[in-house]
Every structure is written in C-alpha cells, then in structure tokens.
PDBQT receptor file of N, H, CA, C and O in Angstrom, charges set to zero:
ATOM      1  N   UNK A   1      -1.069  10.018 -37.662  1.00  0.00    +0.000 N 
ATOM      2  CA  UNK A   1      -0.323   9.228 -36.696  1.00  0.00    +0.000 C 
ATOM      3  C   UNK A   1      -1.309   8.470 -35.813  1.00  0.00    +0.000 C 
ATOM      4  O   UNK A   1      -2.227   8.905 -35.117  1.00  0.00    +0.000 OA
ATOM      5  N   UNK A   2      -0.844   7.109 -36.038  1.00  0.00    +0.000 N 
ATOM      6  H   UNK A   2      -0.098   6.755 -36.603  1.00  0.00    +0.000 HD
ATOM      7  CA  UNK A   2      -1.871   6.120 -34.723  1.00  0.00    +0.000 C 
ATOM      8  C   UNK A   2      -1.269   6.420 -33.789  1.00  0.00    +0.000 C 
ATOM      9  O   UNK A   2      -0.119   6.859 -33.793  1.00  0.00    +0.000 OA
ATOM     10  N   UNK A   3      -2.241   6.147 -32.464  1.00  0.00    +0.000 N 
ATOM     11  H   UNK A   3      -3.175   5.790 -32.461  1.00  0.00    +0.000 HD
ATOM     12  CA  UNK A   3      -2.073   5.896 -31.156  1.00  0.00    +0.000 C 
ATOM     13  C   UNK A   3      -1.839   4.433 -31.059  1.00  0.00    +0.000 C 
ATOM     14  O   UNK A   3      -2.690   3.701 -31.564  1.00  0.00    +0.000 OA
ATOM     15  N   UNK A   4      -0.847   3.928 -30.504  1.00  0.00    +0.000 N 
ATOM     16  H   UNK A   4      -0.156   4.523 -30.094  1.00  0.00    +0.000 HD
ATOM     17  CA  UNK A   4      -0.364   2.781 -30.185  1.00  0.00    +0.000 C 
ATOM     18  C   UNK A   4      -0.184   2.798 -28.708  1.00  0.00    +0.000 C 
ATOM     19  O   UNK A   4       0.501   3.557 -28.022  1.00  0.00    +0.000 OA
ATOM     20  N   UNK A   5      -1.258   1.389 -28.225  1.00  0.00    +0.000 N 
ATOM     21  H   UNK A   5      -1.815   0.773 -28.783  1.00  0.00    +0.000 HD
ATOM     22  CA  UNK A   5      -1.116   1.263 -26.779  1.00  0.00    +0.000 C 
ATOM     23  C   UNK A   5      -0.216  -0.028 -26.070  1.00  0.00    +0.000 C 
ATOM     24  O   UNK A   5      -0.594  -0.809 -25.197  1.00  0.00    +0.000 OA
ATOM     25  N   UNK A   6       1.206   0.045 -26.821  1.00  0.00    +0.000 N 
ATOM     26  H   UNK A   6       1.513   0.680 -27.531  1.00  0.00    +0.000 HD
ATOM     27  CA  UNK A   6       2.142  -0.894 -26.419  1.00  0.00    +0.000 C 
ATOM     28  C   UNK A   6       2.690  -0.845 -25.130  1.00  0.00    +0.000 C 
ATOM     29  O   UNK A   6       3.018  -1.942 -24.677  1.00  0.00    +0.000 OA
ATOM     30  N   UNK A   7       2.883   0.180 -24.387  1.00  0.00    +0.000 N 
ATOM     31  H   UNK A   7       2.616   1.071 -24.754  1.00  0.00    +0.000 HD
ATOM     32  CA  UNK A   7       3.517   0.710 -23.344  1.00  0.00    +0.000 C 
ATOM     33  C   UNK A   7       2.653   0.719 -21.878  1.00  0.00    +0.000 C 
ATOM     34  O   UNK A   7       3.204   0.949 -20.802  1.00  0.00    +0.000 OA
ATOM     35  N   UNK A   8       1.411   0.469 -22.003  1.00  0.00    +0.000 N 
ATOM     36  H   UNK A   8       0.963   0.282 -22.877  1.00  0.00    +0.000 HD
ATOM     37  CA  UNK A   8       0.368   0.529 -20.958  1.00  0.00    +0.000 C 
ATOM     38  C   UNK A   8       0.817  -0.579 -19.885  1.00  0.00    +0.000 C 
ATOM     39  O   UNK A   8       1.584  -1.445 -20.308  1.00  0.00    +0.000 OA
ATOM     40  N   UNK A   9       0.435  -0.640 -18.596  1.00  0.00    +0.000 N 
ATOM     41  H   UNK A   9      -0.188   0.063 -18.253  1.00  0.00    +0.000 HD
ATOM     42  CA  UNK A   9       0.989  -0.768 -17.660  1.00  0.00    +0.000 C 
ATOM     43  C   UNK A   9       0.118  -2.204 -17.347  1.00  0.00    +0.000 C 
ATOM     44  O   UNK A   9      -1.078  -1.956 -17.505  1.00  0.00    +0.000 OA
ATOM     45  N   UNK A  10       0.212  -2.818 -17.178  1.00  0.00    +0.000 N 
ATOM     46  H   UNK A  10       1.183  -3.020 -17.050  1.00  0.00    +0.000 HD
ATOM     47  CA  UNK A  10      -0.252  -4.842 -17.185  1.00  0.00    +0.000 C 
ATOM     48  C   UNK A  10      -0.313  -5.067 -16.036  1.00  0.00    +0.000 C 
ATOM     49  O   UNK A  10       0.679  -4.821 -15.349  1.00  0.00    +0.000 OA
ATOM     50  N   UNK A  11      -1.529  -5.628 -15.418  1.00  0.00    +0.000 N 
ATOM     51  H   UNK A  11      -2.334  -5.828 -15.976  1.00  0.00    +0.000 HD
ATOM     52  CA  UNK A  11      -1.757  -6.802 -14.184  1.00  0.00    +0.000 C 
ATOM     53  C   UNK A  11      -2.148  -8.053 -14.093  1.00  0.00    +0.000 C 
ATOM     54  O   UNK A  11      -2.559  -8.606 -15.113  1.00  0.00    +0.000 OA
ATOM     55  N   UNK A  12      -2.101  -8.748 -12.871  1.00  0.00    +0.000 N 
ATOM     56  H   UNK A  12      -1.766  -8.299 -12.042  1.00  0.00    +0.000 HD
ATOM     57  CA  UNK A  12      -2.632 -10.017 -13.718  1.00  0.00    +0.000 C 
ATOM     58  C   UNK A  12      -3.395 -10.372 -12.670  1.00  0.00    +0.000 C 
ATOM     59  O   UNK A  12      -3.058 -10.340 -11.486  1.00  0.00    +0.000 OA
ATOM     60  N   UNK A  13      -4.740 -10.813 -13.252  1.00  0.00    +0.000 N 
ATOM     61  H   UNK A  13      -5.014 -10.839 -14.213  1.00  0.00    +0.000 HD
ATOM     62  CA  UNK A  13      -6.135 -10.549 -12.610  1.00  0.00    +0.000 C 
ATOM     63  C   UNK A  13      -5.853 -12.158 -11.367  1.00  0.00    +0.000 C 
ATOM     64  O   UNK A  13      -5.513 -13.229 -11.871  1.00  0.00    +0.000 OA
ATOM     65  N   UNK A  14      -5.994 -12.075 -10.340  1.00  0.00    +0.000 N 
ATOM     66  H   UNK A  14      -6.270 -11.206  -9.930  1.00  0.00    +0.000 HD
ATOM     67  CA  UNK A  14      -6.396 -13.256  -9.265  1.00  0.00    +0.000 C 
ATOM     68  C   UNK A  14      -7.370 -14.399  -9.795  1.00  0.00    +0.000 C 
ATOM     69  O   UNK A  14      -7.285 -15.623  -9.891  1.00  0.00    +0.000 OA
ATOM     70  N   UNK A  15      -8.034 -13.737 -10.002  1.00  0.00    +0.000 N 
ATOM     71  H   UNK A  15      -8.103 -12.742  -9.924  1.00  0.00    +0.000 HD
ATOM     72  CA  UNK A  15      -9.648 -14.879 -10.349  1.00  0.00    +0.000 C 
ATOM     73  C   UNK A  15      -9.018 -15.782 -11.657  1.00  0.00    +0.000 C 
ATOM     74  O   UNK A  15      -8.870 -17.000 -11.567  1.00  0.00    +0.000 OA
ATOM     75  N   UNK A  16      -8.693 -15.061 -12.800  1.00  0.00    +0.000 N 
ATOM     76  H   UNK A  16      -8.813 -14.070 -12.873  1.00  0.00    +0.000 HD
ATOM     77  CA  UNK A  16      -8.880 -15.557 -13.940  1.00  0.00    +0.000 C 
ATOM     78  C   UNK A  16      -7.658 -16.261 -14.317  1.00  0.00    +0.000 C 
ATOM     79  O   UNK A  16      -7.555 -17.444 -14.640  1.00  0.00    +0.000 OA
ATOM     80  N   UNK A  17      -6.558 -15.189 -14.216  1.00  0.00    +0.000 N 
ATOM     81  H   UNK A  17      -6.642 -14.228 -13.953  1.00  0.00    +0.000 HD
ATOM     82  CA  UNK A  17      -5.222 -15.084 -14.250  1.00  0.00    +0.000 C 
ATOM     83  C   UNK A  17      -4.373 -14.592 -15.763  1.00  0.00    +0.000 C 
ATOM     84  O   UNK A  17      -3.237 -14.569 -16.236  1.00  0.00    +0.000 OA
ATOM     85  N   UNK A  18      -6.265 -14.117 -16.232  1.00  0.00    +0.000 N 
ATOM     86  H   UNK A  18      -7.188 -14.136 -15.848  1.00  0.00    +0.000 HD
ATOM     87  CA  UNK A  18      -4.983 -13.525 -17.302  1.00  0.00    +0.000 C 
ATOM     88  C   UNK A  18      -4.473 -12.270 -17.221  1.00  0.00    +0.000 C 
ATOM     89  O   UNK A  18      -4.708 -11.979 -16.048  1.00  0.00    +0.000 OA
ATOM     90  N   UNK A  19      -3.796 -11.119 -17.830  1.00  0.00    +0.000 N 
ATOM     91  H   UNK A  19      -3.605 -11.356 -18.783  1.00  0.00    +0.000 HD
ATOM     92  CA  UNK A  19      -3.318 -10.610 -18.079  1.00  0.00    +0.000 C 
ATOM     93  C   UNK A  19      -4.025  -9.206 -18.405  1.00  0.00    +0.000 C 
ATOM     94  O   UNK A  19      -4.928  -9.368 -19.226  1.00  0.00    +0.000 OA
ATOM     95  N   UNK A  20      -3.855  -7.754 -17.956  1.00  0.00    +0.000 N 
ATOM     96  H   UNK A  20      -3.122  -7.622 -17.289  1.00  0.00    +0.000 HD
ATOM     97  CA  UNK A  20      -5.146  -6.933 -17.726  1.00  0.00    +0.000 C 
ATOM     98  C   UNK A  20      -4.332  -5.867 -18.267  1.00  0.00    +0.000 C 
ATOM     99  O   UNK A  20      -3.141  -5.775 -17.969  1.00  0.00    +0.000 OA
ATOM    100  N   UNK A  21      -5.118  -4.764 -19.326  1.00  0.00    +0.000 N 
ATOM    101  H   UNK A  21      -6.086  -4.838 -19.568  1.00  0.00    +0.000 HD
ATOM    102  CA  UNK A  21      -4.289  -3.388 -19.214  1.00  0.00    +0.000 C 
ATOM    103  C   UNK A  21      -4.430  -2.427 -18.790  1.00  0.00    +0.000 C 
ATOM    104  O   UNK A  21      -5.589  -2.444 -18.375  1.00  0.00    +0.000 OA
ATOM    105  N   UNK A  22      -3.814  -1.073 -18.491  1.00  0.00    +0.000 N 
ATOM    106  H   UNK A  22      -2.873  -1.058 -18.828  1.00  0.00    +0.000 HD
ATOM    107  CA  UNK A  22      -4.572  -0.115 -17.828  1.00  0.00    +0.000 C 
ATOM    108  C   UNK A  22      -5.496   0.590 -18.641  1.00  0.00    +0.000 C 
ATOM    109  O   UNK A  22      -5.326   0.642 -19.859  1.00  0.00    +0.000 OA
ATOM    110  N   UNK A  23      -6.428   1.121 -18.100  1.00  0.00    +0.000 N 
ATOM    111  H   UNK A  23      -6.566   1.079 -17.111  1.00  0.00    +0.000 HD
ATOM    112  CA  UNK A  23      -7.769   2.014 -18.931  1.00  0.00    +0.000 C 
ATOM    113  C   UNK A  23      -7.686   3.084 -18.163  1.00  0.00    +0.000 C 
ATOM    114  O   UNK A  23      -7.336   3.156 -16.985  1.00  0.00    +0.000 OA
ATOM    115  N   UNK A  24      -8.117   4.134 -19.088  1.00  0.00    +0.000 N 
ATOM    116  H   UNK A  24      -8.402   4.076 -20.045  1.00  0.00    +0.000 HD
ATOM    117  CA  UNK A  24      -8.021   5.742 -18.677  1.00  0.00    +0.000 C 
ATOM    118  C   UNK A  24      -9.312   5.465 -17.442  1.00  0.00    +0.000 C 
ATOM    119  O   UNK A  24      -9.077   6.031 -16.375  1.00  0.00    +0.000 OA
ATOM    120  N   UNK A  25     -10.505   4.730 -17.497  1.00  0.00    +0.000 N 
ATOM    121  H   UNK A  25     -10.695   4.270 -18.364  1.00  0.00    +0.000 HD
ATOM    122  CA  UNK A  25     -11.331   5.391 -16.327  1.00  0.00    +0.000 C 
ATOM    123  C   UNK A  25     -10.477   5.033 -14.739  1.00  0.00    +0.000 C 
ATOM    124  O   UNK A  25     -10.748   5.597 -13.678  1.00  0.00    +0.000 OA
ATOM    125  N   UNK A  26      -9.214   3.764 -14.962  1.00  0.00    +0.000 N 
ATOM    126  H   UNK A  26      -8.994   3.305 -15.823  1.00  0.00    +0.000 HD
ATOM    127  CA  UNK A  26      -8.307   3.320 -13.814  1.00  0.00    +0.000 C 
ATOM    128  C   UNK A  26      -7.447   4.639 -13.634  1.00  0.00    +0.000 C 
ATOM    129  O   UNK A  26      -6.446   4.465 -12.939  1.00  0.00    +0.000 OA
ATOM    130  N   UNK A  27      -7.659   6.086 -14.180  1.00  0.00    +0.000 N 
ATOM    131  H   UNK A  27      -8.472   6.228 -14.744  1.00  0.00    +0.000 HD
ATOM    132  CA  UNK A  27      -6.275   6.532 -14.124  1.00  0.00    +0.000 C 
ATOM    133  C   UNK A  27      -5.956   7.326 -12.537  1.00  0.00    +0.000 C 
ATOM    134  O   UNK A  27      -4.953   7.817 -12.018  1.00  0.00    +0.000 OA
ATOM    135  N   UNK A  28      -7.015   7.189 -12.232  1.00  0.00    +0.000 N 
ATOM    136  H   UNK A  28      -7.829   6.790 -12.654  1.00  0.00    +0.000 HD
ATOM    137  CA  UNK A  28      -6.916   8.092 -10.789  1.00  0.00    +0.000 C 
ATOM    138  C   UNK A  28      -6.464   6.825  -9.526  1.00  0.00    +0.000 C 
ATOM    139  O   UNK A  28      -5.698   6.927  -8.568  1.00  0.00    +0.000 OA
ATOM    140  N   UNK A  29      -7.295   5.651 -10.005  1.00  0.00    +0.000 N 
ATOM    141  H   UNK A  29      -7.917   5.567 -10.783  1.00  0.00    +0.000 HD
ATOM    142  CA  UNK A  29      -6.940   4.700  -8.998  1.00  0.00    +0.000 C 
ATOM    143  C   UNK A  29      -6.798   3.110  -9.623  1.00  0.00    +0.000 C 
ATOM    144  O   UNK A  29      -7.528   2.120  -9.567  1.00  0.00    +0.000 OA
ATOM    145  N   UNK A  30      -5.260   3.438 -10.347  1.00  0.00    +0.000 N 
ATOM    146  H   UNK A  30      -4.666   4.242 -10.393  1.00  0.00    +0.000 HD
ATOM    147  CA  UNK A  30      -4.713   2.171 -10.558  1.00  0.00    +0.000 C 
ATOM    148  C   UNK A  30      -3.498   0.936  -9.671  1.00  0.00    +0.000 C 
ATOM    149  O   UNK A  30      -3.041  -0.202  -9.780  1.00  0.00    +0.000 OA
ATOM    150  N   UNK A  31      -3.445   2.239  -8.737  1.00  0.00    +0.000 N 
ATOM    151  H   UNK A  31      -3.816   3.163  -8.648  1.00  0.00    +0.000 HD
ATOM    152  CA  UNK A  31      -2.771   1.752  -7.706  1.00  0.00    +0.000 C 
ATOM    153  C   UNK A  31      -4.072   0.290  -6.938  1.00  0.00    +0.000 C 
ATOM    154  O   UNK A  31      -3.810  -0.870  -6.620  1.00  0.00    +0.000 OA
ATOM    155  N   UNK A  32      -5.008   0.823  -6.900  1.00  0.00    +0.000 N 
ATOM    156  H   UNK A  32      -5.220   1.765  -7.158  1.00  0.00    +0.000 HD
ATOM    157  CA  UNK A  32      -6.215  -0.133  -6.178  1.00  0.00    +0.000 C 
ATOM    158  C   UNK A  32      -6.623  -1.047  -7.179  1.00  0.00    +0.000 C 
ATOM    159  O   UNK A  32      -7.070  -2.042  -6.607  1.00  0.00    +0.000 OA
ATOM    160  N   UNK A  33      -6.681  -1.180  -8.484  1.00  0.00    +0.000 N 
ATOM    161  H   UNK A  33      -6.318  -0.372  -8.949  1.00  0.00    +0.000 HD
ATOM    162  CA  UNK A  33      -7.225  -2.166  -9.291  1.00  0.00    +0.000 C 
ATOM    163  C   UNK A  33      -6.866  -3.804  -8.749  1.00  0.00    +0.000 C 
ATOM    164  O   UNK A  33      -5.856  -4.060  -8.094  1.00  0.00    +0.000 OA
ATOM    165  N   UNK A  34      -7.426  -4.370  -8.971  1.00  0.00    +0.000 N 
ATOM    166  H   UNK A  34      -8.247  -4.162  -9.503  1.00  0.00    +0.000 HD
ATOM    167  CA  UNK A  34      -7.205  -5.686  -8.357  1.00  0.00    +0.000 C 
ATOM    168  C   UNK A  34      -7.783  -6.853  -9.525  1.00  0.00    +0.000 C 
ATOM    169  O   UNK A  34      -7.125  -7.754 -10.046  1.00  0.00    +0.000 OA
ATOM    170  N   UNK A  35      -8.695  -6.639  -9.662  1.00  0.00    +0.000 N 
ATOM    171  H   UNK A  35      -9.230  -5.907  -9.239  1.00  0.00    +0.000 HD
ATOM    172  CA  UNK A  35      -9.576  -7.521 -10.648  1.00  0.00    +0.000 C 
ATOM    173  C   UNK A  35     -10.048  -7.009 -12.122  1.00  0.00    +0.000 C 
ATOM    174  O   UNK A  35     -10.564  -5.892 -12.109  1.00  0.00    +0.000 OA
ATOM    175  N   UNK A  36      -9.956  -7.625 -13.343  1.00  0.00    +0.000 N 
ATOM    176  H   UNK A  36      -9.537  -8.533 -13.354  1.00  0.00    +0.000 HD
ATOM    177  CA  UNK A  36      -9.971  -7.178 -14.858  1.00  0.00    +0.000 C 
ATOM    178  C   UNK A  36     -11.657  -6.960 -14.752  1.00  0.00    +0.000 C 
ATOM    179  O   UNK A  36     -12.101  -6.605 -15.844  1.00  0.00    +0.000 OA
ATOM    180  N   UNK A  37     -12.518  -7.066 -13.885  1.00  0.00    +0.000 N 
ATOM    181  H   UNK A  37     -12.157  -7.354 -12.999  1.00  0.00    +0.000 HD
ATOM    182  CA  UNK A  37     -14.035  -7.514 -14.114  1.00  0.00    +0.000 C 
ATOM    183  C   UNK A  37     -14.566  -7.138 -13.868  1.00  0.00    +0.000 C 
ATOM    184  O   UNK A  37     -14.015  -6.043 -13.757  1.00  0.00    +0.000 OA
ATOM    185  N   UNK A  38     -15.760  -6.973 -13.483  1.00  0.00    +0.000 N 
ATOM    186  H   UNK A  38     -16.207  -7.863 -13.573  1.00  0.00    +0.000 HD
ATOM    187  CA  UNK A  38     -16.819  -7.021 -12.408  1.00  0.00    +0.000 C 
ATOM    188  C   UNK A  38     -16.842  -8.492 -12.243  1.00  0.00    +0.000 C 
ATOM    189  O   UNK A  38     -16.484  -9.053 -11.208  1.00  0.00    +0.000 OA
ATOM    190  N   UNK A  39     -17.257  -9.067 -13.253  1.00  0.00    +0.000 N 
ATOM    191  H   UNK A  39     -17.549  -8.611 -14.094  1.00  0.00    +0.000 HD
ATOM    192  CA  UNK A  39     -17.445 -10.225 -13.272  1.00  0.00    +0.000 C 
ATOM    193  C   UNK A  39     -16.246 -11.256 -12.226  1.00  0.00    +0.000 C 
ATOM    194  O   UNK A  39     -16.596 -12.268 -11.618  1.00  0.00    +0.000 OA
ATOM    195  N   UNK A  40     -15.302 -10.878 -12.230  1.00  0.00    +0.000 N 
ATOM    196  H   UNK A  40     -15.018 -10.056 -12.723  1.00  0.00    +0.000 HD
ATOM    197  CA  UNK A  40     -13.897 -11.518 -11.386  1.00  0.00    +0.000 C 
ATOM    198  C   UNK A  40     -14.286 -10.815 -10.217  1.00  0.00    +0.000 C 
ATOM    199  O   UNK A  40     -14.372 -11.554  -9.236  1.00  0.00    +0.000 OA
ATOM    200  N   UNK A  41     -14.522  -9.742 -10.032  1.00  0.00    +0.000 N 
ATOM    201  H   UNK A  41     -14.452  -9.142 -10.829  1.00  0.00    +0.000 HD
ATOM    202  CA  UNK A  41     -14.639  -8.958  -8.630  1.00  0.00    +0.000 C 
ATOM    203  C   UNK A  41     -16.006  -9.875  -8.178  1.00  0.00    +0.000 C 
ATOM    204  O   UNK A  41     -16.024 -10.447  -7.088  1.00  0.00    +0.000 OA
ATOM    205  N   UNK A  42     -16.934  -9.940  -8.953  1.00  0.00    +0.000 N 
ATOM    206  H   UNK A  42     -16.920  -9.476  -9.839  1.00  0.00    +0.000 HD
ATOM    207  CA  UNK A  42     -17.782 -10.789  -8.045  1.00  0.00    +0.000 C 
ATOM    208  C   UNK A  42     -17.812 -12.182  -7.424  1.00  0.00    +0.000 C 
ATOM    209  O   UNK A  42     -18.348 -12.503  -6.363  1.00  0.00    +0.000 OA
ATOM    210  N   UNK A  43     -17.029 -13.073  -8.420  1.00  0.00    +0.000 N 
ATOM    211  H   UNK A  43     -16.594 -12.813  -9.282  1.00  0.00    +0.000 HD
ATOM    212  CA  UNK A  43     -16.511 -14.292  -8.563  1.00  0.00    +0.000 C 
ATOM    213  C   UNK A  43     -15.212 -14.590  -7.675  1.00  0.00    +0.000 C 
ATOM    214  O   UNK A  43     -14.741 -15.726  -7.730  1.00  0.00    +0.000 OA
ATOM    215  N   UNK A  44     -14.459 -13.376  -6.651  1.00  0.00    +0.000 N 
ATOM    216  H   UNK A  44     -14.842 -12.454  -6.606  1.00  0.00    +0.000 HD
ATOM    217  CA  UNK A  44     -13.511 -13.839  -6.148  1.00  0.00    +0.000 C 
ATOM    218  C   UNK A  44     -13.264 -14.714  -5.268  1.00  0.00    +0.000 C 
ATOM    219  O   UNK A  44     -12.142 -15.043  -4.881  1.00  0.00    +0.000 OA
ATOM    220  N   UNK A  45     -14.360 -15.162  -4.883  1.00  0.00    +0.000 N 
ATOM    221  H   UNK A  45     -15.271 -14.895  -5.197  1.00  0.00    +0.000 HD
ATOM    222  CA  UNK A  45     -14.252 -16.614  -3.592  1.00  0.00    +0.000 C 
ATOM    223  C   UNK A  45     -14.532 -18.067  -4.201  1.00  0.00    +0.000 C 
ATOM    224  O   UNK A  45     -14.490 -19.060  -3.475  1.00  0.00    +0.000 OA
TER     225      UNK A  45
C-alpha cells in the first residue's frame, strides 16, 4: 500500500504566491508557517 499525500493541508506563500504543503518537520508549528522558503522568508520585503 502507497502513502498518498492528497489530503495535506495547503498555504499560499506571500512572497511567491504559490501554493505550499504541509511537511512533517512543520508538524509542531504549522500554525506559524508563513513562507514555503528560506529563500521567501528572506526575500519578504
């Protein structure tokens, strides 16, 4: 049986504007995610 990650929970990044999924290292603090990046987190101004 595959693992299928259809159901994962989607944001949509400020900087870039695309479309982001959740990742297990977000699982403690996905409430705070904001940016898909580093790269966007650095780039936000």
């Amino acid at each position: 049986m595959t693992h299928k990650k259809l159901n994962l929970p989607q944001k949509i990044c400020p900087v870039c504007g695309k479309p982001f999924s959740w990742r297990k290292k977000w699982q403690n603090c996905w409430e705070e995610v904001i940016y898909c990046s580093e790269r966007c987190r650095k780039n936000k101004n």
